[in-house]
N, C-alpha and C positions, 0 to 999 in steps of 0.2 A: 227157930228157923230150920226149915225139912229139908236136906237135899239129898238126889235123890238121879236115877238113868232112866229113859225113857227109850224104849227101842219098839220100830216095827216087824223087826227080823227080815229086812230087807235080803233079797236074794236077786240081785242085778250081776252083769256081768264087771269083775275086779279089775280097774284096771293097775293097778300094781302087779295082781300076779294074773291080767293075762285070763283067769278062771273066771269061771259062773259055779257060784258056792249049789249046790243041792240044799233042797227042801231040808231033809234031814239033817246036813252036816249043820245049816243053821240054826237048827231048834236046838242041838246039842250043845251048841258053840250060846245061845242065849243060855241055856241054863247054868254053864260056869261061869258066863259073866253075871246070873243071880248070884251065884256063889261069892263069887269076887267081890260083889258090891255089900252082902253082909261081912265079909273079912274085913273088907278097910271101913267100917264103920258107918256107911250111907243110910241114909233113914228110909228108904221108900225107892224100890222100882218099879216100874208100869211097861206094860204091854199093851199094844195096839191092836187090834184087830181087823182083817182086811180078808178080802175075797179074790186074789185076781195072784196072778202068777210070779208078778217082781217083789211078794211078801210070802212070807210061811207058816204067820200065823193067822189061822183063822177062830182058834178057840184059845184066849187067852189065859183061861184060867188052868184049862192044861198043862199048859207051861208054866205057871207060877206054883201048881203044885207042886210039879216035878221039881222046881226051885225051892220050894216049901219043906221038903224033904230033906232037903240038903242044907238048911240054915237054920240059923237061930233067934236072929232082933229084927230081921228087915222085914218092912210092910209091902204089902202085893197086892197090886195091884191091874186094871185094864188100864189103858190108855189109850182108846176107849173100848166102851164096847156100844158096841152100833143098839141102840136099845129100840130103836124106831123099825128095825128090821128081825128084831128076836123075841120072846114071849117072853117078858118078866118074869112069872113061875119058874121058867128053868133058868134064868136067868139068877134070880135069888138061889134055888138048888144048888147049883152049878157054886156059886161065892160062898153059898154055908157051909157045903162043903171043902173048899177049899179052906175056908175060917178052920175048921176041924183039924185039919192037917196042918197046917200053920201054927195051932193054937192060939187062933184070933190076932192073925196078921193082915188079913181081908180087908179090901177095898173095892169098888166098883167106881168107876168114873164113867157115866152115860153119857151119851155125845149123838150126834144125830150121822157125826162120820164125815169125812172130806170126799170120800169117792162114794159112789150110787150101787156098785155093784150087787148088794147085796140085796135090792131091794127088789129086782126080777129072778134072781136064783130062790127068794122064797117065797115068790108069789104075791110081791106086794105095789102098790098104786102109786107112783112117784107122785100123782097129784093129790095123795093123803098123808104127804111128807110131814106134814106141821101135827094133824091132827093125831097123827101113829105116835108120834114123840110124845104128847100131852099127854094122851091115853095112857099110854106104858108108864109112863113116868108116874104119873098118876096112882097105879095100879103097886108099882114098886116099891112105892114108901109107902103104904100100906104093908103091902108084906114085911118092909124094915121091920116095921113095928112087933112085929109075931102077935103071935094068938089065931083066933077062928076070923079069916075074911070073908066079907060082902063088899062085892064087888061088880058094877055094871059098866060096860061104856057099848059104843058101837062098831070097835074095831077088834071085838076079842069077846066068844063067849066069858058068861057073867059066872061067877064066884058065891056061891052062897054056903055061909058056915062052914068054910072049910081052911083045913091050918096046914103049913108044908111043912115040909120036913126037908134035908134033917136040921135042928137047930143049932144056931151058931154058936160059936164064944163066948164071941163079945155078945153084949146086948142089944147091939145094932152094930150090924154094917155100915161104914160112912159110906156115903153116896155124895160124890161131888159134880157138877155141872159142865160139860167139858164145851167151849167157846171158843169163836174163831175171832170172837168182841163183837158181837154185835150187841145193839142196848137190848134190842126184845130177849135175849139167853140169857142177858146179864137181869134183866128184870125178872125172868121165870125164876134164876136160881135166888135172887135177894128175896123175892117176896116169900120164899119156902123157906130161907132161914137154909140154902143151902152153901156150901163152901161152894167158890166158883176157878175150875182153870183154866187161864187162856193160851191160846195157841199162837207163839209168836213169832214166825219163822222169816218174816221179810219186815221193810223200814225200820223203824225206831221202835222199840221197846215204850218209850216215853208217851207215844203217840196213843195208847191205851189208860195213860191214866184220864180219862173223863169217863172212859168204861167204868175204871174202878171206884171211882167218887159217883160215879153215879147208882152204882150197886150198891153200896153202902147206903147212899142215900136214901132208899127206896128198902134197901133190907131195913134201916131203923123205923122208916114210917108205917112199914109192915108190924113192928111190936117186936122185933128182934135184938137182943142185944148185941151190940158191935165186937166183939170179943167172937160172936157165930159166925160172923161175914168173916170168913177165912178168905184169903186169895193167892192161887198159886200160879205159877207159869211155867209154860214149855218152851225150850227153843233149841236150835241145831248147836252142838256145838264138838270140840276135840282140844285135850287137852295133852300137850307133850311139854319135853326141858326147856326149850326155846320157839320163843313167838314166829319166829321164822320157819323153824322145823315143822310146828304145828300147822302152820300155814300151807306150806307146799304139800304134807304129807297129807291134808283133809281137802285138798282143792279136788284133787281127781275125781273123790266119789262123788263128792258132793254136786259136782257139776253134772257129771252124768246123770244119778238121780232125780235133780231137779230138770235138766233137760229135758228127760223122756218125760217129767207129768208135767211139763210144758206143751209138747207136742201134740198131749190129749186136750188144753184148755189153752193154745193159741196163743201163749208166752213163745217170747223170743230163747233162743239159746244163754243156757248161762255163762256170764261173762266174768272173767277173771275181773274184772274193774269194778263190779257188779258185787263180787267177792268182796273185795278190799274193803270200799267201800263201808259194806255189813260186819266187819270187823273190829271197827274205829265205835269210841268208846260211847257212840249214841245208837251203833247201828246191834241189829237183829242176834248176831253171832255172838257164841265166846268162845274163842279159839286162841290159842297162846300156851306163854307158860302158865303153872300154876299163881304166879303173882299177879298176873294179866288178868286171867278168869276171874279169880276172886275179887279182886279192886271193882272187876263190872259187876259182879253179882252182889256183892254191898254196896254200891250206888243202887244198883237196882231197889234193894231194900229201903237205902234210904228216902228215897224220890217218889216208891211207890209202894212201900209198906207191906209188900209180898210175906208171905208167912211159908213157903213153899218152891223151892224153885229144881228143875228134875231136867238135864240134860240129854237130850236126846242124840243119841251116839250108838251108833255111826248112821248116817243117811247116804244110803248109797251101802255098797257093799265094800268092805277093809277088810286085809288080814287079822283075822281073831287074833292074835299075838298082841297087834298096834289096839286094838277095841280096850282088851285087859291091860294094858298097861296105859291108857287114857282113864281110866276107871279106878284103879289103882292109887293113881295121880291125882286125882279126882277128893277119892275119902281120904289119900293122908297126907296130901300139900293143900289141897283149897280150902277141904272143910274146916281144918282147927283153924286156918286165917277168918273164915269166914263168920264161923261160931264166936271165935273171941271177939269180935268186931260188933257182931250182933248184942254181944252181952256189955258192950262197954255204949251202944244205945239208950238200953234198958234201965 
């Protein structure tokens, strides 16, 4: 069992302190929280990628180099990266490099992306949304593979006998499938034999396993063995001494946050009750103490067999201070509850 922070490097205005963090201060303030999360022992951080002004990162691998630099065991990753909007070649470049620096910590998680922006800053068709994904993706696990590619489609000159460079570490970079649940992602990534993670930020966590039994399902009848069908999840969460504390102290951002990408897609304001609600031991959140989190992230495990699970913190903008010490909190009270727990399944 992987666990693991998931951040966008959110840059909204704070309402604790009143500020609006800088582009900058925030890619700085991610990289000691890479650091932090290789200190207390985290298996896997991810970075998102986004184009628009309330985030900071738009090249994710950037920053996990810069994170790569600075640590020793932890895995680096996107979270996502928009592959529907970017060229696979420098895509793979971009992660082998990274693998380099790292010494084969690399990961790439592809994802089609929850916001559009990206797709008229570089000239591309929102009504070839499906077919850019297939393509690239397509094109991508080719290059995993290394050696000389041939390669043709219709949304990207063709590839003939050619190999990139530089080469990685490992002998492939994982590529995992990044989902918001629907069955057609869950079906692209089973039938490829590829690990799948979903994106769980609202209702019930539980309301996705027919996703996962169905991926599975369909990855074995592809000729996969079940041991390949990896499945991991994401969801919002903050983790402090008392479930109370944590509550009150992760309410502000988090509303704000999701208020404003409300207002772009015709969601109501978010509501403390709303909150609560997603808290309780069926809903979307884990927010609490460290024996709260952990108790939901091993049901989780047990109900839905996740092999993977990476908290995304903070949503909304927090003082770096409360981020590292939820992190903290994170790799040395949840994860040995969670690891021993896992291993007395086994």
């Amino acid at each position: 069992m992987e666990l693991g922070i998931n951040t966008f490097g959110d840059t909204i205005f704070d309402p604790q302190t009143g500020k609006t963090i800088t582009h900058g201060e925030r890619l700085q303030n991610m990289v000691e929280e890479i650091e932090m999360a290789d200190k207390v022992g985290l298996d896997i951080f991810t970075v998102g990628e986004h184009h628009r002004e309330d985030y900071a990162v738009t090249s994710p691998d950037v920053v996990l180099a810069a994170g790569a630099a600075r640590t020793e065991n932890i895995r680096l990753s996107s979270g996502v990266t928009v592959l529907s909007s970017d060229d696979p070649v420098r895509v793979y470049e971009r992660f082998a490099t990274l693998d380099g620096i790292s010494n084969g910590r690399a990961e790439i998680m592809a994802g089609r992306g929850s916001f559009i922006e990206s797709f008229p800053l570089f000239g591309y068709n929102l009504d070839d949304y499906n077919q850019l994904f297939d393509e690239k993706l397509d094109l991508l696990l080719k290059l995993q593979k290394g050696g000389k590619i041939n390669w043709q489609g219709e949304m990207r000159a063709p590839l003939e006998n050619i190999e990139v460079f530089p080469r990685p570490v490992q002998d492939e970079i994982p590529i995992w499938i990044a989902s918001g649940g629907t069955p057609q992602s869950a079906a692209r990534a089973a039938q490829l034999g590829l690990p799948l993670v979903l994106a769980i930020i609202g209702g019930s966590p539980y309301q996705f396993q027919r996703v996962v039994d169905f991926y599975k399902q369909i990855g074995v009848q592809a000729g996969h063995p079940p041991e390949k069908l990896r499945v991991a999840t994401n969801s919002h969460g903050f983790i402090w001494d008392t479930d109370e504390e944590a509550k009150d102290l992760f309410f502000p951002a988090i509303s704000q946050a999701m208020t404003n990408i409300g207002r772009e897609r015709g969601w109501g304001a978010y509501s403390r009750e709303n909150y609560e609600r997603m808290i309780e031991p069926d809903g979307a959140l884990y927010i609490g103490s460290p024996e709260t989190v952990a108790a939901k992230i091993i049901d989780l495990r047990k109900r839905m067999g996740i092999t993977r699970f990476t908290l995304q913190t903070p949503v909304g903008t927090m003082p770096h201070e409360q981020v590292l010490r939820t992190i903290e909190l994170f790799g040395t009270k949840v994860a040995p509850i969670v690891r021993d727990a896992v291993k007395d399944m086994e």
